[in-house]
Backbone as a ProteinNet text record, in pm:
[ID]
protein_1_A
[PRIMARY]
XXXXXXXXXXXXXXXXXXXXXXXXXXXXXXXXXXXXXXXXXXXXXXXXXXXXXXXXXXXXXXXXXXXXXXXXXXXXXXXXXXXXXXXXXXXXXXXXXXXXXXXXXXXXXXXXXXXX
[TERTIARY]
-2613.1	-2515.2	-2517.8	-2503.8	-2499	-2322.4	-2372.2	-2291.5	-2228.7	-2101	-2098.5	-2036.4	-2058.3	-2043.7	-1966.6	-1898.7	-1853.4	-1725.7	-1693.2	-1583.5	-1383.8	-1452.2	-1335.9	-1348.3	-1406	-1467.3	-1397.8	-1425.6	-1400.3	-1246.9	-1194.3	-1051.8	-1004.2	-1025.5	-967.5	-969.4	-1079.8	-1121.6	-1017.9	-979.4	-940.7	-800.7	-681.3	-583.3	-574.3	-697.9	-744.7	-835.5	-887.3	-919.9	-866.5	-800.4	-706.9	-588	-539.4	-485.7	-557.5	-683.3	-785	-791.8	-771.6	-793.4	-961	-1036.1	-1145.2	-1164.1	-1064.7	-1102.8	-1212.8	-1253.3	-1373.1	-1498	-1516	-1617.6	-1646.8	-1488.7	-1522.7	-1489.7	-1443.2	-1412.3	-1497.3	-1608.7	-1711.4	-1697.8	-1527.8	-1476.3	-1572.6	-1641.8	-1706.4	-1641.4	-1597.1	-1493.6	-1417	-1362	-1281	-1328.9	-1478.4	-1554.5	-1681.7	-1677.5	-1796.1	-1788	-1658	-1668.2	-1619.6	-1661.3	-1664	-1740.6	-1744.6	-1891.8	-1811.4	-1925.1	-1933.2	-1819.5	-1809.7	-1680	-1523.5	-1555	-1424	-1394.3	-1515	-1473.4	-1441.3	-1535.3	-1475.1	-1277	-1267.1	-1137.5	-1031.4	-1078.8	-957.5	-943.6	-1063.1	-1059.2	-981.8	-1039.5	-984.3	-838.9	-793.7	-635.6	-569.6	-611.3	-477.6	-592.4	-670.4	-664.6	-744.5	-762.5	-826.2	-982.9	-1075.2	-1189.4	-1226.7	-1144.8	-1163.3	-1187.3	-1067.3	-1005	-1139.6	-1133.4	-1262.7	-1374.1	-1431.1	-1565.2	-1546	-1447.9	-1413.9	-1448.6	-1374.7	-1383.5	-1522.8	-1607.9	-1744.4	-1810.9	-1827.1	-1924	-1895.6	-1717.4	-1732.3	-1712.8	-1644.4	-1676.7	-1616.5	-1550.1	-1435.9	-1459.5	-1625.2	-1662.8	-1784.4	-1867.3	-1967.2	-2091.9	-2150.2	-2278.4	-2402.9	-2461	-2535.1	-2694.5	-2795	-2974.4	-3028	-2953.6	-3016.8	-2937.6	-3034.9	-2980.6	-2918.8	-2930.3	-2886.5	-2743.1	-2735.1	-2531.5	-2452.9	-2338.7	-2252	-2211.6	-2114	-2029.9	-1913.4	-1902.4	-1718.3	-1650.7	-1558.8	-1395	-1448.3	-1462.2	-1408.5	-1347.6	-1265.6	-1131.3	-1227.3	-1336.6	-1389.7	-1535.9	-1549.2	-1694.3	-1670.2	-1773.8	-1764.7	-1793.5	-1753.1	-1759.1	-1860.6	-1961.2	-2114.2	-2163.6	-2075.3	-2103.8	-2051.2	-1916.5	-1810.7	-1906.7	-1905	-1945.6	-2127.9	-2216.6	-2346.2	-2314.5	-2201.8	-2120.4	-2096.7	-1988.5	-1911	-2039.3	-2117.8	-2218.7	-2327.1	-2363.5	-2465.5	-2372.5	-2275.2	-2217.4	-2142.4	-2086.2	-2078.7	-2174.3	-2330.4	-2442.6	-2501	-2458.9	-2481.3	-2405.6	-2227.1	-2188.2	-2208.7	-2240	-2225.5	-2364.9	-2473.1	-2585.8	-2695.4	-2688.3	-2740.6	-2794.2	-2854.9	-2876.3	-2992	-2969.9	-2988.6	-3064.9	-3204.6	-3249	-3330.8	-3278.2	-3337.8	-3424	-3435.2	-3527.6	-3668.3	-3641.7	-3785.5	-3813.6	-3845.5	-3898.1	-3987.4	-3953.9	-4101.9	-4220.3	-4313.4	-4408.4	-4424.6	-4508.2	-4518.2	-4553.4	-4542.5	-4610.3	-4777.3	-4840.6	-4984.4	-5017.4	-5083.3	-5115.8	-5147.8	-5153.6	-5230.1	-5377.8	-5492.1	-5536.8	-5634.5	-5710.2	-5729.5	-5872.7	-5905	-6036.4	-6104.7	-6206.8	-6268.4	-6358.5
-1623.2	-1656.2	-1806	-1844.4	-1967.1	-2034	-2188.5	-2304.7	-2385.5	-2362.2	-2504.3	-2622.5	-2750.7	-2869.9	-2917.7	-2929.2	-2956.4	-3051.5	-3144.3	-3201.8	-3082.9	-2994.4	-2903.4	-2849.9	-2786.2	-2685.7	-2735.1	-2849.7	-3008.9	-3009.9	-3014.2	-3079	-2929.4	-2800.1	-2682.9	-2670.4	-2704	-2644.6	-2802	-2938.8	-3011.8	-2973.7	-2908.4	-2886.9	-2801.4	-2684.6	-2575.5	-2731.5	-2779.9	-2844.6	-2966.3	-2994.2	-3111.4	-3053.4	-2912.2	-2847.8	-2774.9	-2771.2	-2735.6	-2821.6	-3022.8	-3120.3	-3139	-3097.4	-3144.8	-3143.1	-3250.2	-3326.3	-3429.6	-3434.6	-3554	-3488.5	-3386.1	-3284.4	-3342	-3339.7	-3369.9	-3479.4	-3578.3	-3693.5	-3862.1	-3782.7	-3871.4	-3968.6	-3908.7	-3994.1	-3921.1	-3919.4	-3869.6	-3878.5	-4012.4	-4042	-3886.4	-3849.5	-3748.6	-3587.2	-3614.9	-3486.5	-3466.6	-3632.2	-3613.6	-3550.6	-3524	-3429.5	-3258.4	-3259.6	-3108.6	-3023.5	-2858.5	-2834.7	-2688.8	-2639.1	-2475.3	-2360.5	-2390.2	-2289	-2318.2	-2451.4	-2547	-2523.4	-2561.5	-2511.1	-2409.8	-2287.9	-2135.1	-2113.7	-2148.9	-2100.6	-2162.5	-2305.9	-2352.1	-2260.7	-2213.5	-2123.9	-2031.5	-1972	-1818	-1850.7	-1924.2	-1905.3	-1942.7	-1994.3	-2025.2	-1918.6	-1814.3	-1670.8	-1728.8	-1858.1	-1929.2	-1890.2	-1844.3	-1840.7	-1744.3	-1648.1	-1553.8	-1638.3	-1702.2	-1774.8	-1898.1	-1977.9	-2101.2	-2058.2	-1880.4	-1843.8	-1809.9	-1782.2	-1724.7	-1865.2	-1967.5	-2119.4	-2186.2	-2175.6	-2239.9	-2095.5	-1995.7	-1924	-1929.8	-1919.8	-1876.4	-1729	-1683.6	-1503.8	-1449.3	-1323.2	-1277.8	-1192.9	-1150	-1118.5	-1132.4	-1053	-1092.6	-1052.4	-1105.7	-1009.3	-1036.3	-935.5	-926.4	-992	-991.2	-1034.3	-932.7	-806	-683.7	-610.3	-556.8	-527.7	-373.1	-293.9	-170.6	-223.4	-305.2	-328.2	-349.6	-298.3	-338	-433.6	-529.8	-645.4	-607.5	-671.8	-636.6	-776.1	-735.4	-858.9	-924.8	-1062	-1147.6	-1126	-1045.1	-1028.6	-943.2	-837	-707.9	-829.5	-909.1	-995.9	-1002.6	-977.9	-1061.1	-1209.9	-1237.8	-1415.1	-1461.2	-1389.7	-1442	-1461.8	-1369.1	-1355.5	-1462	-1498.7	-1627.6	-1758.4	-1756.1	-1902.8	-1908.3	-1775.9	-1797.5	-1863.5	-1890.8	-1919.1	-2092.1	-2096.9	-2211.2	-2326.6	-2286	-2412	-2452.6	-2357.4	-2421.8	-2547.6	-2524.2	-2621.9	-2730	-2699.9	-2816.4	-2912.1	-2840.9	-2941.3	-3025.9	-2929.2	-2993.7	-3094	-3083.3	-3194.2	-3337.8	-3320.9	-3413.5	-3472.2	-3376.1	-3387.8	-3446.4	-3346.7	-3313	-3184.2	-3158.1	-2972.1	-2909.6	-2839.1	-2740.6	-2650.1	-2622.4	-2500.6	-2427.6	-2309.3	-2255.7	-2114	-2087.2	-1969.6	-2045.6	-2185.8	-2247.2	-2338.8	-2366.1	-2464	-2581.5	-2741.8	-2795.7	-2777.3	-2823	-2770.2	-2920.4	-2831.7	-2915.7	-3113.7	-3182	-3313.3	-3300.4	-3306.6	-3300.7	-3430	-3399.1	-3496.7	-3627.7	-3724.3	-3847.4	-3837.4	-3890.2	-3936.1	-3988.6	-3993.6	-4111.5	-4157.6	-4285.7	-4311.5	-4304.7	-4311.6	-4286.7	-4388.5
-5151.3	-5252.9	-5277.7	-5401.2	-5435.2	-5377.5	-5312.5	-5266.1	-5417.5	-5421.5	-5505.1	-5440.4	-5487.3	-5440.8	-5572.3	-5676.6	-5735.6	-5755.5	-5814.2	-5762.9	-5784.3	-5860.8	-5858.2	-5739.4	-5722.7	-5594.8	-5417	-5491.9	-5333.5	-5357.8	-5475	-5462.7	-5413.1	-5500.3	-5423.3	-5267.3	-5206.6	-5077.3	-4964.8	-5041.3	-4971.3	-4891.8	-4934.6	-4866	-4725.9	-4780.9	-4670.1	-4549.3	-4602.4	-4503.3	-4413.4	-4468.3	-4414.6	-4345.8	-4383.8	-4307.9	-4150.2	-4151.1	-4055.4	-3934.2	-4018.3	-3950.9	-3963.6	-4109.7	-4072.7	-4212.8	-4304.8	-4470.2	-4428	-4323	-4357	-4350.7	-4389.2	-4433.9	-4651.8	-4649.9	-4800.5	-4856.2	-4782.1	-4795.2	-4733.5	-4678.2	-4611.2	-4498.9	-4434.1	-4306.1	-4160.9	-4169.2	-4040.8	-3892.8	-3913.4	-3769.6	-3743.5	-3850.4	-3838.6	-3817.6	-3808.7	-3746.3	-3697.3	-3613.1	-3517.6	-3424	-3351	-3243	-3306.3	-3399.6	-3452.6	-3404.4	-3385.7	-3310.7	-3369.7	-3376	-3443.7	-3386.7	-3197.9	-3208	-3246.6	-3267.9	-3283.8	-3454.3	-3503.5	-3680.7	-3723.1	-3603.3	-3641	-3610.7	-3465.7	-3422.1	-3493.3	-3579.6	-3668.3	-3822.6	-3842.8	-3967.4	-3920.8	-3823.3	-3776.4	-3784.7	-3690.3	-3658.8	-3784.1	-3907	-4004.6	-4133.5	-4064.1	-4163	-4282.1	-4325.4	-4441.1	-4460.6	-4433.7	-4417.9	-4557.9	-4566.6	-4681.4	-4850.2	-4803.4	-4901.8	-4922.8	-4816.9	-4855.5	-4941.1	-4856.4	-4909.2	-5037.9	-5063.7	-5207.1	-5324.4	-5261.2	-5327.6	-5369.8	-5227.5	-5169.2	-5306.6	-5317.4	-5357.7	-5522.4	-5535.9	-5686.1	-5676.7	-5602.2	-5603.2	-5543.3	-5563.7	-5504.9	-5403.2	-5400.6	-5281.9	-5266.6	-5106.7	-5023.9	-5127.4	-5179	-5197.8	-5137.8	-5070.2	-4956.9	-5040.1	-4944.5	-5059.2	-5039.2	-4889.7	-4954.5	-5062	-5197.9	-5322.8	-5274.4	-5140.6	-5065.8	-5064.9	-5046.4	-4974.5	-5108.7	-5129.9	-5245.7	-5191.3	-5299.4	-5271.4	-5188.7	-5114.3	-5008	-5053.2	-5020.6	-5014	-4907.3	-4959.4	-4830.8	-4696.7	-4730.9	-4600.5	-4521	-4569.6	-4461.8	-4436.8	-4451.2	-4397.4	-4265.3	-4193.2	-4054.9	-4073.5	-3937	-3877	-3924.9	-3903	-3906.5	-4096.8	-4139.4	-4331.8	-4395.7	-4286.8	-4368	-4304.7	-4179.6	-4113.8	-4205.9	-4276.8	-4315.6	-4470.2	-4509.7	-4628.6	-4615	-4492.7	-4475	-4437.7	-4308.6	-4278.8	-4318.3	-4457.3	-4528	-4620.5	-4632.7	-4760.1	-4642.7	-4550.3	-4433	-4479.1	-4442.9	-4387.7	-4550.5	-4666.9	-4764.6	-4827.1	-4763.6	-4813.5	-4731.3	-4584.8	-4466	-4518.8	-4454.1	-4493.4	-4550	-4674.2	-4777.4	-4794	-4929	-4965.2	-4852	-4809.1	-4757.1	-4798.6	-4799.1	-4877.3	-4750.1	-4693	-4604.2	-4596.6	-4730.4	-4792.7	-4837.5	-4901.1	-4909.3	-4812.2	-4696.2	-4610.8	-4652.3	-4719	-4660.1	-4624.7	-4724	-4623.8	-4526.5	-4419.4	-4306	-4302.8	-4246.7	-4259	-4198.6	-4249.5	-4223.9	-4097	-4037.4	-3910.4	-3959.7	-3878.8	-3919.1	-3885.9	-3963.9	-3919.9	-3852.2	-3790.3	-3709.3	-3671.2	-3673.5	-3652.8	-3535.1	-3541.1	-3368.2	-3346.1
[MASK]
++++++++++++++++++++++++++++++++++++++++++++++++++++++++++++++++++++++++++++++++++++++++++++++++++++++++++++++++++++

């Protein structure tokens, strides 16, 4: 599913996050989430129930739609952890970051080199 980064997108998703304790995701204060770490971002989503709601924001879409074309779309609310957080930390790493494209890889850096 497509990420948006948008400055609407950012101002929606800022209250959910500053309520989280982790607006320097979209605000470029890093101080405020270097010691962030993946079970720590999950259990603050989880406990204030918001996660439905973000992915809904982050995608543009009122629900999951899977890349196999076999699965219908579900609600947000029936996603597992793993459907919301495959949502939430690509656009983490793209706003901290930068974009993220993990279906096309780089190709590799070719060796140096070297004379003999």
């Amino acid at each position: 599913m497509k990420i948006h980064t948008d400055v609407t997108t950012l101002s929606r998703l800022y209250p959910l996050f500053k309520e989280a304790g982790f607006e320097g995701v979209l605000t470029g204060d890093f101080s405020l989430i270097q010691d962030l770490t993946l079970p720590d971002l999950a259990a603050r989503l989880l406990s204030r129930g918001s996660m439905p709601q973000i992915c809904a924001i982050i995608t543009k879409s009122d629900a999951y739609i899977s890349d196999d074309p076999a699965q219908p779309p579900k609600s947000w609310e029936l996603c597992s952890r793993e459907e919301c957080l495959g949502i939430i930390l690509p656009f983490v790493i793209d706003i901290t970051i930068g974009p993220l494209n993990l279906k096309n890889p780089p190709d590799p850096i070719p060796p140096l080199e070297t004379s003999s």
